[in-house]
N, C-alpha and C positions, 0 to 999 in steps of 0.2 A: 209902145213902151217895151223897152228890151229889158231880159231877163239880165243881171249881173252876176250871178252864182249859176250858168248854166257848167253842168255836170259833162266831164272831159268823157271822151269815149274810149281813147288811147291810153287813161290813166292804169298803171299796175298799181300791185301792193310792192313789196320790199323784194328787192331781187333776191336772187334764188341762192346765189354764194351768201350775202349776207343772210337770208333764212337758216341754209344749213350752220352755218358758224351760231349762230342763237340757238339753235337747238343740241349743238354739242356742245355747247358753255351749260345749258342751263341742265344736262344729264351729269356734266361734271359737278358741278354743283350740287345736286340731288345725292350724287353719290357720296360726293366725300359728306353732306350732312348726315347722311344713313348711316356710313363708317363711324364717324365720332358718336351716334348717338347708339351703335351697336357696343362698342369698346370703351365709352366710357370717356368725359373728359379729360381724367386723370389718368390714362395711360397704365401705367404697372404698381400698382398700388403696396407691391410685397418690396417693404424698407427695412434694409439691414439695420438692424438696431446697432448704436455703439458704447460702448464702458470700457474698463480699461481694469486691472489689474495690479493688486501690490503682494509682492509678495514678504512673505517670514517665515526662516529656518524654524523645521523642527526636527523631533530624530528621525534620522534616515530618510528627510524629504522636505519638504516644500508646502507652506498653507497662502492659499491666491484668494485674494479678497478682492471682491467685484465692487468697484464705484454705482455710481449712480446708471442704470439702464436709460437709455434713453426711447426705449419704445416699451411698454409691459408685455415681457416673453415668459412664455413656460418655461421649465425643464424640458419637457419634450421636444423644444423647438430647438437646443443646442445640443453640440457636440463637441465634446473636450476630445480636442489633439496633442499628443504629447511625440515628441520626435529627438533623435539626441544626432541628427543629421542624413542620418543610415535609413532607421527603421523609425515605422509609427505606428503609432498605438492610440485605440479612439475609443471615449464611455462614452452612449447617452443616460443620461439619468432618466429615472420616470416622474413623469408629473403625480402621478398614479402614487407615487411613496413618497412623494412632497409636500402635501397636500391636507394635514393633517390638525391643521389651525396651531401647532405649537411647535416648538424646537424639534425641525424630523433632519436625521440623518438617514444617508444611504449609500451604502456601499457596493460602488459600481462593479468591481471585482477585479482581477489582477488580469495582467496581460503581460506578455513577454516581451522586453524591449531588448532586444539583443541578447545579450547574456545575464539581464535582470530580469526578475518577478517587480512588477510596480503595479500597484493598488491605487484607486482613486474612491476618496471619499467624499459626496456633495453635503453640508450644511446649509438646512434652510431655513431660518432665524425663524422668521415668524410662521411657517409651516403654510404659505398660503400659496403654492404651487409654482410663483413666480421667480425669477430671476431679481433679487432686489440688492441696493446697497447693503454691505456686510455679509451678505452671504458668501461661503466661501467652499474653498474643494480642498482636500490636502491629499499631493502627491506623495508616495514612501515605497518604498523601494521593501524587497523581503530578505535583509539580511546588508548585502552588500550595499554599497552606500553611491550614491550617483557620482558619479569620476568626477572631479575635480579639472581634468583635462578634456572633458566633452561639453559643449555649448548644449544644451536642452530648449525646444522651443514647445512653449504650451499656447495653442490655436482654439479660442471661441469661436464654432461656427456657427450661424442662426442658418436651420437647415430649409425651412421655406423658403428665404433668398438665395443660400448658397455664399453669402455673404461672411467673410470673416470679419465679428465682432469687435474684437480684440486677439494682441496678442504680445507673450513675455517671454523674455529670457531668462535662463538659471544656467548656474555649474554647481556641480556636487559640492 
């Protein structure tokens, strides 16, 4: 009686180009699962927040009142840019002076915009350190009044993304 499963002597395993091509598929593979699981699925996780801005005359300036925030940011985290084309001029407010559970103002201090003194003042409604609807900032100029003939542009930046927020236009 003869064997029917007799065992080949000539038999390989998997030839050798196909071996190396499997084992550089599956180190690619390894690797990129390591990358993603080193970095995170989500990628860059710092999102510019956005709102938007309205503004109302007052004397010698300007009061911006912030919409709705779309991410919960500090005071810390922005920076008011004010520019009248030329020159710019930047507050950050402190969280630190915002913070106070009730109506905190703070007065970021003057800066030289060309041939003006301009003051910027944050209001923070409910004093709870964030950026919220109603809060607002009012620009004022110390004396002279913002030109009439110069375009003013005010820049919310969220400084961990580097992201600008919002941003408005005014003339004097």
């Amino acid at each position: 009686m003869k064997k029917t499963w007799a065992i080949r002597k000539d038999a390989e395993g998997v030839s050798p180009v196909i071996a190396t091509i499997l084992m550089v598929a599956i180190t690619v593979v390894l690797a990129a699962v390591l990358y993603v699981m080193v970095l995170g699925f989500g990628g860059d996780t710092t999102q510019t927040p956005t709102t938007s801005l309205t503004k109302d005359s007052v004397t010698a300036g300007q009061k911006l009142t912030f919409a709705p925030v779309s991410v919960d940011t500090q005071w810390d985290d922005i920076t008011i840019l004010l520019s009248d084309g030329t020159d710019t001029v930047q507050w950050t407010p402190a969280t630190a002076n915002l913070d106070d559970g009730v109506t905190t103002k703070e007065q970021c201090g003057d800066e030289a915009l060309g041939s003006l003194t301009v003051y910027c003042n944050v209001t923070d409604l409910t004093g709870n350190g964030y950026v919220n609807q109603g809060d607002y900032l009012v620009v004022t100029t110390g004396g002279t009044a913002f030109s009439t003939a110069t375009t003013y542009t005010v820049s919310i930046i969220h400084a961990p993304s580097a992201g600008e927020m919002c941003q408005l236009n005014f003339q004097g």
